[in-house]
C-alpha positions in Angstrom: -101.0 274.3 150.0 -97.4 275.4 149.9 -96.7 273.8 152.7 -98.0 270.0 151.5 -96.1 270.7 148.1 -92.8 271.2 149.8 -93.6 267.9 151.8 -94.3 266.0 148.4 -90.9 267.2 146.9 -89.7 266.0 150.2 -90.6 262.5 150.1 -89.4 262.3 146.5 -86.3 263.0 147.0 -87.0 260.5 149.8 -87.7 258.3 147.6 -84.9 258.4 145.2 -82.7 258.5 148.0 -84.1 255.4 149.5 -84.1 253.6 146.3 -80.5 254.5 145.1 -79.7 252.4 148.6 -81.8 250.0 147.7 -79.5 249.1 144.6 -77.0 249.4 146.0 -77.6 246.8 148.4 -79.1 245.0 145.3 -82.0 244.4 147.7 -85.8 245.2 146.2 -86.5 248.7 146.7 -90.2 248.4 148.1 -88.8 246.7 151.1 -86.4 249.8 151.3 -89.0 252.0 150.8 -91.0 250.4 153.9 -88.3 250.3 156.4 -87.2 253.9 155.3 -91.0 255.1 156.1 -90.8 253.3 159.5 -87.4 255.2 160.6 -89.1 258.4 159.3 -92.2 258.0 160.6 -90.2 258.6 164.4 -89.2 261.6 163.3 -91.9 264.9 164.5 -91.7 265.7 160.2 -93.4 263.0 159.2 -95.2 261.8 162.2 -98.6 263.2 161.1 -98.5 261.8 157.1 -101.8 259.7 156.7 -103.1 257.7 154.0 -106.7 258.5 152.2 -108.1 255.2 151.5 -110.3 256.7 148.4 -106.8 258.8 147.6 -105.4 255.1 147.2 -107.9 253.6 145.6 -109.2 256.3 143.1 -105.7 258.1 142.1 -102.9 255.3 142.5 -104.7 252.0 142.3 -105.7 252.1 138.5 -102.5 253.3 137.2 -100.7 250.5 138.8 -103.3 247.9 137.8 -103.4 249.2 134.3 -99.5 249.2 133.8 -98.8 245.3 135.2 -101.9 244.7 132.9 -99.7 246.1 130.1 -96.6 244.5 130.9 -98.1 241.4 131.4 -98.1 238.5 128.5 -101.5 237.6 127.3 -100.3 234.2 125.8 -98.6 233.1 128.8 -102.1 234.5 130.8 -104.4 232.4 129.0 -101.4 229.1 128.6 -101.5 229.6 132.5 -105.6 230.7 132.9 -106.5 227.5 135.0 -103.6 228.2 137.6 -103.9 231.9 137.5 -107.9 231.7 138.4 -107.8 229.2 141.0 -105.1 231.3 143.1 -106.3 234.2 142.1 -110.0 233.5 143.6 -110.5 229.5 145.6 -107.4 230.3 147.4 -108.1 233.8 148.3 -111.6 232.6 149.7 -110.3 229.8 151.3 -107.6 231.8 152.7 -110.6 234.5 154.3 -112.1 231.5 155.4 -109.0 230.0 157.2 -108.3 233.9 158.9 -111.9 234.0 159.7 -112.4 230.8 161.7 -108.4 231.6 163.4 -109.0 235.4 164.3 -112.4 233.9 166.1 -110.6 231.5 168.3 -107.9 233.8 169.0 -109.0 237.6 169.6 -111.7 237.5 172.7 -114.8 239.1 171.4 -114.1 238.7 168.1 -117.2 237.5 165.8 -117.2 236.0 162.3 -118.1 238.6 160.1 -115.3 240.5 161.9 -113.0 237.4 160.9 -114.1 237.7 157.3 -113.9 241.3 157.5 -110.3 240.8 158.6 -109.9 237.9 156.1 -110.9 239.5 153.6 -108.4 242.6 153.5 -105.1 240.4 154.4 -106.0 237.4 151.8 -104.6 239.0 148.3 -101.1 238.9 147.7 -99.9 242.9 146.6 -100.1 243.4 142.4 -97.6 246.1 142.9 -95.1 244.6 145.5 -95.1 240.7 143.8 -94.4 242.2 140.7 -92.2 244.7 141.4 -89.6 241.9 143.3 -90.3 239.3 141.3 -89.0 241.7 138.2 -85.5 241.7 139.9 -85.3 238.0 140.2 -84.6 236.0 137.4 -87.1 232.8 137.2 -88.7 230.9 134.6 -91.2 232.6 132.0 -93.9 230.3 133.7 -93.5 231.3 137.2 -93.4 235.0 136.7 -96.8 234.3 134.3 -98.1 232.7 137.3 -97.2 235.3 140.0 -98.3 238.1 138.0 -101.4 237.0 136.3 -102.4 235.9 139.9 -101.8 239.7 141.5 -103.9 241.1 139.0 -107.0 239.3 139.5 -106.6 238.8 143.4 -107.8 242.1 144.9 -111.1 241.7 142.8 -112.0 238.7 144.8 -110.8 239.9 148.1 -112.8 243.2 147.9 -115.6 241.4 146.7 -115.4 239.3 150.3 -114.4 242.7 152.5 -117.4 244.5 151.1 -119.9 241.5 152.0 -118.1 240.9 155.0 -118.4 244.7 156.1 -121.9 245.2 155.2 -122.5 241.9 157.5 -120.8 243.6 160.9 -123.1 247.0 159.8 -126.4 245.2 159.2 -126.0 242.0 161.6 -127.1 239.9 158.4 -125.5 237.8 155.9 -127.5 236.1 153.0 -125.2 233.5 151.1 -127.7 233.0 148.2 -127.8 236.9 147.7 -124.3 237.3 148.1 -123.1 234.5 146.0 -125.4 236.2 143.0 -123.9 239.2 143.6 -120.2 238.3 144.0 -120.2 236.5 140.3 -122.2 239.6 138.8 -119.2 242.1 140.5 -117.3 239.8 138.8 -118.8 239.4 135.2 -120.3 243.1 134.5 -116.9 244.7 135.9 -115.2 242.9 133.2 -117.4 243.7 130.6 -117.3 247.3 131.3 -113.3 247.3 131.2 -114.0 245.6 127.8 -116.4 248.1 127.1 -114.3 251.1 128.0 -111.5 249.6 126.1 -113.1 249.2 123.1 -114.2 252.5 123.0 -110.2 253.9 123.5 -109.2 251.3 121.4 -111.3 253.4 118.5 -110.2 256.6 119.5 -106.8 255.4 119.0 -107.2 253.5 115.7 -109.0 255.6 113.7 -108.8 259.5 115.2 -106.1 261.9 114.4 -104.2 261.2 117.3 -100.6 262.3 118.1 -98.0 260.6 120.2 -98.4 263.9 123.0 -102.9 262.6 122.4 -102.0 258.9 122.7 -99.7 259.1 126.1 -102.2 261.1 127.6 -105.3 258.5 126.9 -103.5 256.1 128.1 -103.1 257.5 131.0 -106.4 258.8 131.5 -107.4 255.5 130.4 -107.6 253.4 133.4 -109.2 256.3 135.5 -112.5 255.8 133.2 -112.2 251.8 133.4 -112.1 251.9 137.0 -114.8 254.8 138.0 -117.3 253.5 135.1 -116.9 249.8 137.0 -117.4 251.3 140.5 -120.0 254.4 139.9 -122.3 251.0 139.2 -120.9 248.7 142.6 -118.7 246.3 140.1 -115.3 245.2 140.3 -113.4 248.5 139.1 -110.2 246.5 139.6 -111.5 243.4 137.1 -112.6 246.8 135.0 -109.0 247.7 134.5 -107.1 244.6 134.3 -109.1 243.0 131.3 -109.4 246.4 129.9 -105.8 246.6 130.2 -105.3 242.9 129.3 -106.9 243.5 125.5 -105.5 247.1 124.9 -102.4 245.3 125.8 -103.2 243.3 123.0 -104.0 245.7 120.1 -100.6 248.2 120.9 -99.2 247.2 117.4 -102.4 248.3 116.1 -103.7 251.2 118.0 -100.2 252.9 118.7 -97.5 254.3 116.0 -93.8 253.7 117.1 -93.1 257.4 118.1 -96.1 256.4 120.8 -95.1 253.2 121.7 -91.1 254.5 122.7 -92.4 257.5 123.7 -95.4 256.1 126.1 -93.2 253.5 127.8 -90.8 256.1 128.7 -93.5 258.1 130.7 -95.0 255.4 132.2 -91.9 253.6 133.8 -91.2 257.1 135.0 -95.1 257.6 136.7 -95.3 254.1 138.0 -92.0 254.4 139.6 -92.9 257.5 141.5 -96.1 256.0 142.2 -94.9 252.9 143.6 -92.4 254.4 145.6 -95.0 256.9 147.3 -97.3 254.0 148.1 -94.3 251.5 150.0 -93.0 255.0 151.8 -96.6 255.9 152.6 -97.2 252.5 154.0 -94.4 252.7 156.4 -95.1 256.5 157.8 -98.3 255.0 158.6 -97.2 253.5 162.1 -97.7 256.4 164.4 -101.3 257.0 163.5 -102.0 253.4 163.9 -100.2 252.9 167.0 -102.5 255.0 168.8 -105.3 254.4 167.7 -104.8 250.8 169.5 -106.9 252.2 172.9 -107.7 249.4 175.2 -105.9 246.8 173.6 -102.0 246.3 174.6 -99.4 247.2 171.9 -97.8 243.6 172.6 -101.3 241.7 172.3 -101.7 243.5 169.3 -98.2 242.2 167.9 -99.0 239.0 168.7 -102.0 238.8 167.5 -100.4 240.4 163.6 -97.9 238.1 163.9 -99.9 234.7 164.7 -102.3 235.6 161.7 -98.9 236.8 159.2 -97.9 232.9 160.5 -100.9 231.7 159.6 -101.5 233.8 156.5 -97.8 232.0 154.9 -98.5 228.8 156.2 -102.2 228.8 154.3 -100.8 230.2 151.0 -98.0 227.2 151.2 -100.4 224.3 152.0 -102.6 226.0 148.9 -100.4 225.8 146.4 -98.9 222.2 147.5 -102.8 221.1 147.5 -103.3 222.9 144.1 -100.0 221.4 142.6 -101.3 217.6 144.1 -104.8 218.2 142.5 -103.2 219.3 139.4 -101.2 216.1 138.9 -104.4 214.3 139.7 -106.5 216.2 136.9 -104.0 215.5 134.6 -105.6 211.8 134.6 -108.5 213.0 133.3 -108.3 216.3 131.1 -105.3 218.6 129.3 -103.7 220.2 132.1 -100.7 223.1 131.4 -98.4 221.3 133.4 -99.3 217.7 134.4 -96.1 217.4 136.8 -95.9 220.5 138.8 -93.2 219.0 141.2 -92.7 221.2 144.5 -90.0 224.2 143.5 -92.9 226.0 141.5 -95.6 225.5 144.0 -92.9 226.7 147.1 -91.8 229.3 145.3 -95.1 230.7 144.4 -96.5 230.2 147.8 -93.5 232.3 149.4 -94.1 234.9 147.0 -97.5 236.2 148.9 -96.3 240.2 149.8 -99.0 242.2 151.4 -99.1 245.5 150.0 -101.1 248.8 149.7 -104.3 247.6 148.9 -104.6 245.8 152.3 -103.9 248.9 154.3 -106.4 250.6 151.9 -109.2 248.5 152.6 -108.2 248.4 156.2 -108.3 252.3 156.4 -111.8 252.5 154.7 -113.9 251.1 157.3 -116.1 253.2 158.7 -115.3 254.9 162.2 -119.1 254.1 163.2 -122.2 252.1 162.4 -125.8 252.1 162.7 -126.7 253.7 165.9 -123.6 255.8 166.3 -121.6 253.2 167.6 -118.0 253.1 167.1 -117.2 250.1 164.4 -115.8 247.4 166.6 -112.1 246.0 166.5 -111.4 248.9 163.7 -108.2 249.8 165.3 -107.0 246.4 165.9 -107.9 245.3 162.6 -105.9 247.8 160.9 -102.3 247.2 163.5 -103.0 243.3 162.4 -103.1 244.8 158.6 -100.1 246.4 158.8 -98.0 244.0 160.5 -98.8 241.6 158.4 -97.8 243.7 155.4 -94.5 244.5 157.3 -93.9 241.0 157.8 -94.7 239.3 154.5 -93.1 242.5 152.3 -89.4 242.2 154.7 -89.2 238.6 155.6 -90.7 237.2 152.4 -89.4 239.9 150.3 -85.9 239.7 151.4 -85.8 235.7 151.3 -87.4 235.6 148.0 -84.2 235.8 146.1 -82.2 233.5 148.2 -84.7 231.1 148.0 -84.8 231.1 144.6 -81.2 230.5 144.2 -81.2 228.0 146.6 -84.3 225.5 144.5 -82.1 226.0 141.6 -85.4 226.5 139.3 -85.3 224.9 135.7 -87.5 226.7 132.9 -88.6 223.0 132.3 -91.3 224.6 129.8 -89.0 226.3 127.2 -88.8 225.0 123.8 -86.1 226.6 123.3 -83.5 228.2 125.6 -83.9 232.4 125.4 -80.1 233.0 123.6 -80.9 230.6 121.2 -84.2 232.4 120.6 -82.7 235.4 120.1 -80.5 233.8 117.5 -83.5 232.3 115.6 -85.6 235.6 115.8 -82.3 237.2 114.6 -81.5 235.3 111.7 -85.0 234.9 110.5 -85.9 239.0 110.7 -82.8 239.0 108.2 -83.6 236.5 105.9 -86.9 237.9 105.5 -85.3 241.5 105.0 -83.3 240.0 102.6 -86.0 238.2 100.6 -88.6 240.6 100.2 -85.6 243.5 98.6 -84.3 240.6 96.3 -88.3 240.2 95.3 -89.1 243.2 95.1 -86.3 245.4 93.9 -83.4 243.0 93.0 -83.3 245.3 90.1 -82.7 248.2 91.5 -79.6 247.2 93.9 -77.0 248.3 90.9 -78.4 251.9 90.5 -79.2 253.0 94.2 -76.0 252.4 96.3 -78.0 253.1 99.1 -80.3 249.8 98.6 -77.4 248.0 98.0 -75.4 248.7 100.9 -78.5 247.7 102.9 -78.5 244.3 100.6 -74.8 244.0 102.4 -76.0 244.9 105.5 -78.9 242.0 105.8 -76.3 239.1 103.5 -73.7 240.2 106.5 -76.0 239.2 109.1 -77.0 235.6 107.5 -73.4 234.7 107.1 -73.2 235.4 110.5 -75.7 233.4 112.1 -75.0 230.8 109.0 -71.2 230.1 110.0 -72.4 229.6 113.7 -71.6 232.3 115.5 -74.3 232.4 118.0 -75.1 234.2 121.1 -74.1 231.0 123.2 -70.8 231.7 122.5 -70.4 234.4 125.2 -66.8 235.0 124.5 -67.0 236.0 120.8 -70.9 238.0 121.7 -68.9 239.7 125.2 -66.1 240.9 122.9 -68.2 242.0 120.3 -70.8 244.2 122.5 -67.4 245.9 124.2 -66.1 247.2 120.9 -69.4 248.1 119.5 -70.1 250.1 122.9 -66.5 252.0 122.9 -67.2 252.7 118.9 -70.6 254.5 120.4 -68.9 256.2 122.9 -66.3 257.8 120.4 -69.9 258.8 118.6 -71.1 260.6 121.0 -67.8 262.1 122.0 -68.0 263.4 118.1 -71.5 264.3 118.3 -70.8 266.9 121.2 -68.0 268.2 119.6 -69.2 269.2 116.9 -72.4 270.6 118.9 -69.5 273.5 120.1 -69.5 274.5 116.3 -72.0 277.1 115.2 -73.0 276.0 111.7 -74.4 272.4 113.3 -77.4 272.5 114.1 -78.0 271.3 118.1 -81.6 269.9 116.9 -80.3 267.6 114.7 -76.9 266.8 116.8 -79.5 265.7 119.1 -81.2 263.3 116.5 -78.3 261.2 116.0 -77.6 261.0 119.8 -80.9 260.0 120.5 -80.3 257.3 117.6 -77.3 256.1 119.4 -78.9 255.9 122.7 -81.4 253.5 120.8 -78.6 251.8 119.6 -77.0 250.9 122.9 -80.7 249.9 124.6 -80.8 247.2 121.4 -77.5 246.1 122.1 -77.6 245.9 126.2 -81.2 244.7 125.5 
């Protein structure tokens, strides 16, 4: 026990190492992460880490799930549903299908409900690696809706195809009809029962005597219950947690007080992080164990054949989203589409950005070592080296030219009203008008008597004539100047602040308050 708890500390500091390289070569830090498990794994420390397949599913999958679900905009979800759903489950099937009828033709031996097996695990793009690159790339609102809403939905479909596709190599049978009723109930009743769940936290939240400490902790225990309620019953526990996380989402204003809502966000960018990094570090360490598990099979027939599917696996998602961005202009014709002229940056873009990630190598690891009769599960080892090449492949070579390509399509937010530092200005200067309006309603009277109201009259008048004579965030100059002197006068608080924290009669407590505030201050201003 001792011994395994040193080794976690270990790879944390791992971690942070790796990651603290990672930005400094301004490079995304799950590719990092990925490489830096590969180099480790060659070491005799870190030969013999494994991952548990039910570890990954059960203890890091939900959190992960639950937080994109969080962060994820529920407007720009359902503006985008159409898009979202079709990549999200046709081109995830179509995608098994295509890896199916390849891996066939190319393996010797290989049968088709070991194709759809295969198919099946390497189809969905990574929640957790798409979002976590895409987040250090700027591109349009739309795009980033796009990407994300997709990688929440994916894995449903694609463990909804591994677990048919598995239970055809064990049995030798396959019955469409049976299968097709079962893959849309998976579907439907997992997303009820996140609903279900979420409803029921939603209450506990609303109308219990929670505290912030009570509220961070059902939040995190939150998507534990979504995901083990959806899969104690064989649905989608992953649908369970992403709608259940989509409508909590939702209700935050509602269900949270601000102390929770600061407080909660903290912890969580803390847990995910450490989560996140585990998982890419994990994935690389794995490459020992799978390595020799290879057996008969060559280790350079087993490269090739990883790298012929990655091939084909980019290839596929590009022709997918070209075909859906065609059909799309097509449709338009006939019903309200979200964007009747998709063009080809959006749809390139979006088909590059198809990471493998953890939830492959999960799935890959959870087949079982035999089937019925005792006998070993055929091609397991192969199919998990062809999993995790293909995640190495698609996480470094996509991951790393995501950016540049980007860059290079020049991408237009061609679906903005309004450009975002003009929005800021208008969201600006109408929270202070309204300020304004409701004191002059409701206690004009008042302003002479309490200087304290007054000088908060001044302070809401000061920002109108601001905005009013036209000095807007566009002009970068003026706003650049402006945030430097307002940061320095900060500074010089704090140096005050901890100061007078060396004298006894000031309280440390409340010296801490007002640097706390400050802190606040600076996140508002660097935004």
């Amino acid at each position: 026990m001792q011994s395994h708890f040193i080794e976690f500390i270990s790879l944390i500091l791992i971690i942070l190492a790796l990651v603290m390289v990672a930005n400094k070569l301004k490079l995304a830090y799950p590719i990092v992460l990925v490489l830096g498990g590969l180099i480790l794994s060659l070491t005799s420390v870190f030969s013999d880490v494994t991952i548990d397949p039910e570890l990954v599913f059960l203890i890091f999958l939900p959190p992960l799930l639950y937080e994109a679900a969080w962060a994820t905009s529920w407007k720009e979800f359902w503006r985008w549903r159409r898009v979202i759903t079709s990549f999200a489950f046709l081109i995830v099937i179509i995608t098994a299908c295509v890896v199916a009828l390849v891996s066939t033709a190319l393996i010797p031996g290989f049968t088709l409900a070991l194709g759809f097996l295969l198919g099946g695990i390497i189809s969905p793009p990574d929640a957790v690696s798409a979002t976590t690159i895409m987040r250090g790339v700027k591109v349009p609102k739309s795009l980033s809706s796009i990407i994300e809403g997709e990688s929440l939905l994916n894995d449903a479909s694609s463990l909804i195809v591994f677990r048919f596709a598995l239970a055809a190599v064990i049995t030798g049978q396959f019955h469409f009809g049976e299968a097709t009723t079962s893959f849309f109930l998976v579907i439907v009743i997992g997303t009820l029962i996140g609903l279900l769940v979420a409803l029921i936290f939603y209450a506990i939240h609303r109308w219990l005597p929670t505290t912030p400490s009570i509220d961070i902790v059902l939040t995190l225990v939150t998507p534990y219950c979504m995901y083990y309620a959806a899969e104690h019953f064989h649905f989608s526990g992953v649908l369970a947690v992403v709608s259940g996380g989509l409508l909590l989402s939702s209700k935050r204003q509602s269900m949270l007080s601000y102390r929770s809502r600061i407080e909660g966000v903290n912890v969580w960018t803390s847990l995910v992080f450490v989560l996140n990094g585990l998982i890419f570090l994990l994935i690389g360490l794995q490459l020992p164990s799978i390595t020799s598990q290879l057996g008969d099979i060559s280790l350079g027939t087993a490269i090739w054949y990883g790298l012929a599917i990655s091939f084909l696996l980019i290839v596929t998602r590009l022709l997918c989203t070209f075909g859906a961005s065609i059909f799309t202009k097509i449709m338009s014709n006939f019903i309200t589409v979200a964007d009747p002229n998709p063009g080809w940056k959006g749809p390139l873009v979006i088909g590059w950005a198809g990471m493998r990630g953890v939830v492959s190598l999960a799935a890959a690891l959870s087949i079982p070592l035999v089937i019925s009769g005792g006998q070993p599960f055929p091609y397991r080892n192969l199919i998990l080296f062809i999993t995790f090449i293909v995640i190495l492949v698609t996480l470094v070579f996509q991951g790393l030219t995501l950016p540049w390509l980007i860059r290079k399509v020049k991408l237009d937010d061609k679906y903005a009203a309004i450009p975002e530092e003009e929005q800021e200005t208008i969201i600006q200067k109408k929270l202070a008008k309204a300020s304004l309006q409701l004191l002059e309603e409701k206690y004009g009277k008042d302003r002479e008597q309490n200087q304290h109201l007054k000088q908060l009259f001044s302070r809401f008048q000061t920002d109108i004539d601001f905005f009013d004579r036209g000095i807007k965030t566009t002009d970068h100059k003026t706003l650049r100047s402006y945030q430097d002197i307002y940061l320095e006068v900060l500074e010089q608080q704090r140096t005050l602040l901890n100061k007078m924290n060396t004298h006894s009669e000031f309280d440390e407590d409340l010296i801490r308050k007002y640097l706390s505030l400050i802190d606040l201050e600076e996140l508002k201003l660097r935004g």
